[in-house]
Residue, then its C-alpha position, 0 to 999 in steps of 0.5 A: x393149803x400147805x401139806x402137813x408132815x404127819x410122820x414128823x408129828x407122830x415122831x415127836x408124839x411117840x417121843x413125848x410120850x416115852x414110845x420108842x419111834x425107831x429100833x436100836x441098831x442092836x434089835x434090827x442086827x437080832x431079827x436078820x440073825x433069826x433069819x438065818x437061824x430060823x425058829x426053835x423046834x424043840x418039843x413036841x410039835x404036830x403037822x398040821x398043815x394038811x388043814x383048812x386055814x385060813x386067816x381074815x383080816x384087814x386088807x393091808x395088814x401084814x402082820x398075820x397072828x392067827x389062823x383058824x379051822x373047825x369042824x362039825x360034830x355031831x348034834x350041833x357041837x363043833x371043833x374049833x381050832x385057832x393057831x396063833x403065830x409062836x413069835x417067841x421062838x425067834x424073839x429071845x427072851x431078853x434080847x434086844x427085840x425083846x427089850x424094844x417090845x416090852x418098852x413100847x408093849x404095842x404096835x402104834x397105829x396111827x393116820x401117819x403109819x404103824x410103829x411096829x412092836x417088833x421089827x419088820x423082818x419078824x412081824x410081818x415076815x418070819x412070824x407072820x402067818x403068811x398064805x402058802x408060808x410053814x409056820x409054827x404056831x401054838x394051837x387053842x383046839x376048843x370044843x364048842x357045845x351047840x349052844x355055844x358053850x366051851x366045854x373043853x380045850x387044850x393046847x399044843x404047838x404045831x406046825x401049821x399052813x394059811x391057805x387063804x389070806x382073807x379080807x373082812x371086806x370081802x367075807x363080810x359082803x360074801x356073808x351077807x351075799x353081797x360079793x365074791x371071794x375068788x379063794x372059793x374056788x382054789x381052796x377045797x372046802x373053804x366056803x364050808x368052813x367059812x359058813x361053819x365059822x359064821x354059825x359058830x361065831x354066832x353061838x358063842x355071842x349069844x352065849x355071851x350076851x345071855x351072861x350079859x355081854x355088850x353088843x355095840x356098834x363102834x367106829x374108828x376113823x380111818x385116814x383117806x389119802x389120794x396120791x399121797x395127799x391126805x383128803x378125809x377121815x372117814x368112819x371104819x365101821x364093824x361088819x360081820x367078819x370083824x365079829x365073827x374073828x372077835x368072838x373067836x378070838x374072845x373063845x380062844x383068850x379064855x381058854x388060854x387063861x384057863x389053862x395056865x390057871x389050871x397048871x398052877x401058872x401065873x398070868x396076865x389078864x385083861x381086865x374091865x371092872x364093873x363101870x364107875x359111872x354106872x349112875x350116868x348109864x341109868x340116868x341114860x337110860x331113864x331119858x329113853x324111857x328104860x328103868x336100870x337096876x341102881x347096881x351095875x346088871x350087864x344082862x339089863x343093860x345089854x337088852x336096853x341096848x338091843x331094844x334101842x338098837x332095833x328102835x333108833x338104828x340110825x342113833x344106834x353108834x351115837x349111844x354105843x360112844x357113850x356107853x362105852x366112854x362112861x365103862x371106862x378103859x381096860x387094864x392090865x393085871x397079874x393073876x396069881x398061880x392057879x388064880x380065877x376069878x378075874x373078868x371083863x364086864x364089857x365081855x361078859x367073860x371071866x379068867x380072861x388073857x391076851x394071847x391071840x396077838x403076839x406081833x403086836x402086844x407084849x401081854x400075848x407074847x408073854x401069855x404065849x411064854x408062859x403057855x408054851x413053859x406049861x406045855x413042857x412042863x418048865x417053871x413059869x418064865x415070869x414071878x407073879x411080881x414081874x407080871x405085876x410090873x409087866x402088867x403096869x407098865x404095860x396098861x401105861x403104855x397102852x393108854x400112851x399109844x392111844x394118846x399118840x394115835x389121838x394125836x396124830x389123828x388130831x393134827x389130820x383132822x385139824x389139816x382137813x378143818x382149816x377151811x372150815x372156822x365157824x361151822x357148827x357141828x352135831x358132838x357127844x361128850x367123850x371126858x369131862x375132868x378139871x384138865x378139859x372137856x373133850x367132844x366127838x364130831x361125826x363128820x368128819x370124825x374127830x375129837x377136839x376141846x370145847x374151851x367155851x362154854x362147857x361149865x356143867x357138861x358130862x360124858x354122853x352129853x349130846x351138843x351143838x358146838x361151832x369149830x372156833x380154831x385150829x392148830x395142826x402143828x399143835x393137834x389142837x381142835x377147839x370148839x365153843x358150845x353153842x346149844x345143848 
């Protein structure tokens, strides 16, 4: 097979989609400039190096946004800390590095490789919180109850040191005493705090999932390449490091949103109303033999979830697809000044903010603004109408990377299929509307169209479909269905 060029496809997906693929002259001269500059110090500002931060994260990732430490108290209650990279003190608030990330609001991450929200030199260098690197950071100090309760928080910035830059792999395989980690032995402490942040993480999901929060098991296809040569796509599946950084990272988001409601700010809030198709999840669950309220109850169909987790562990990822496929995506929203009340029904939070991820999504960067304006007792950076905008453009612009990375994604999977004409394939349903019906195959895991045969089909629907043709150059994957 002829290879196929997934840079130039993603180019062009980016482009369709109003993505900007490359950075104006303008913002790469910006960021050198913050080289020599170096970040803004004014204001209060705590030495917190002495502690034991660590960061956890992908194996190749680059742009590090967060750290964290914690500390025991006594009766079971706990101290945890999480810095969060200060991005803004090098990015200029209507600079040209701004400019690029408000447009974009995102980093993209697709098969062909990422297209970084802001330039390299800041995200994955000046701003990223390195191992051994002094950075600022603005700090999310919570005070978690032994039943995993936040109780109290409060916010400051700091400078702050990573002493270890840890894997997900690696300290899931750790935890379940399945590997090593080599940082035990140069970091004093480090496997104390990893076993605390393990049992906190812990307290703060059940605290959730007794409000009703959703526990799924979720996978994103990971490109595979040998010497540069695209060969499969391959499930990346959740392991118990991913969740342990989710819940804290969950904690921290609604601490943030917490403290600008009460300093009478303006925010941003990440949102996920109460599902529209709630009535296919309970039909759903009435083919398994389980009851649903007819109104949308997060805590029943959490423990509907449980109890299928434990009866079919094998089926389990199949019906997380469909359960979150039928909840519907997230948006973005403008809160009012002092505003609560807006929550995310997946996480079973309220008054809920992107903060934690300022290298890569606008909505932090401006959460950290705001943040750090409250901590110095300045005017909100931003009206509650600007957020608004913010917030649209910025829940547009999301679903348009998604669609790029689909795309991309597509156009790999479709490459790897070519071969492969006539087979048929286990799929669910992942949308059904006027414009197309689209499938998930598990192996490889891919979406394309079915374009026969999919009169009557809805989402979380389970089929047999045959691959009928391909289109790399397109990203078209079509199938036809053959059983259901």
């Amino acid at each position: 097979m002829d290879p196929i060029d997934l840079h130039q496809i993603a180019l062009e997906a980016m482009r369709s989609r109003g993505l900007l693929p490359a950075f104006m002259p303008q913002a790469l001269q910006e960021a050198e400039a913050a080289r020599r500059t170096g970040p803004e110090r004014r204001g209060d500002i705590r030495d917190l190096r002495r502690l034991t931060w660590f960061s956890i994260d992908n194996d190749d990732t680059r742009d590090l946004d967060q750290l964290s430490v914690a500390q025991a108290l006594p009766g079971g209650a706990a101290r945890l800390l999480v810095a969060v990279a200060d991005v803004d003190c090098m990015v200029r608030p209507g600079g040209a590095v701004d400019e690029h990330a408000a447009a974009n609001t995102t980093s993209v991450y697709t098969a062909a490789g990422v297209f970084p929200m802001l330039p390299e030199v800041l995200s994955t260098d000046l701003t990223s919180l390195h191992e051994g690197q002094e950075r600022l950071a603005v700090v999310v100090d919570m005070h978690v109850e032994a039943d995993g309760t936040v109780s109290s928080s409060e916010l400051y910035r700091a400078v702050v040191l990573n002493q270890a830059k840890l894997t997900y792999d690696g300290v899931s395989a750790w935890l379940d005493g399945a590997g090593k980690l080599p940082q035990l032995r140069s970091v004093n402490g480090l496997e104390e705090q990893l076993r605390l942040h393990d049992a906190l993480a812990g307290r703060l999901r059940e605290w959730r999932q007794s409000r009703g929060a959703l526990n799924v098991k979720t996978t994103a296809a990971r490109p595979v390449f040998e010497n540069g040569q695209l060969v499969d796509l391959r499930p990346d599946e959740k392991n118990r490091a991913k969740d342990l950084i989710a819940d804290l990272m969950i904690a921290t988001n609604g601490a943030a949103a917490r403290f600008l409601a009460d300093q009478g700010f303006p925010s941003l809030r990440r949102l996920l109303e109460v599902p529209r198709r709630w009535d296919r999840i309970v039909a759903l669950a009435a083919d398994a033999g389980v009851q649903l309220p007819a109104t949308a109850d997060p805590v029943a169909l959490d423990h509907f979830l449980q109890s299928r987790r434990r009866a079919d562990p094998e089926g389990f990822a199949d019906l997380s697809l469909k359960i979150v496929k039928m909840l519907g995506s997230g948006e973005y929203a403008a809160a009012p000044p002092g505003s609560r009340g807006l929550g995310h029904f997946g996480l079973a939070v309220i008054d809920y903010a992107h903060s934690t991820a300022p290298n890569r999504r606008f909505p932090d960067l401006v959460t950290q603004r705001l943040i750090k304006a409250a901590l110095a007792g300045d005017a909100p950076p931003y009206s509650a109408d600007a957020l608004a905008e913010i917030a649209k453009h910025c829940t547009l612009q999301e679903d348009n990377a998604s669609k790029v990375e689909r795309t991309v994604l597509k156009a790999a999977g479709a490459w790897l299929m070519q071969d492969r004409i006539g087979e048929t394939f286990d799929a669910i349903v992942t949308g059904a509307a006027p414009k197309g019906t689209f499938v998930r195959i598990g192996r490889p895991q891919l979406e394309g169209r079915v374009v026969r045969g999919f009169e009557g089909l809805d989402v979380g629907d389970n089929l047999r479909v045959r691959l009928v043709s391909v289109d790399a150059a397109r990203s078209f994957i079509d199938f036809e269905a053959v059983s259901r």
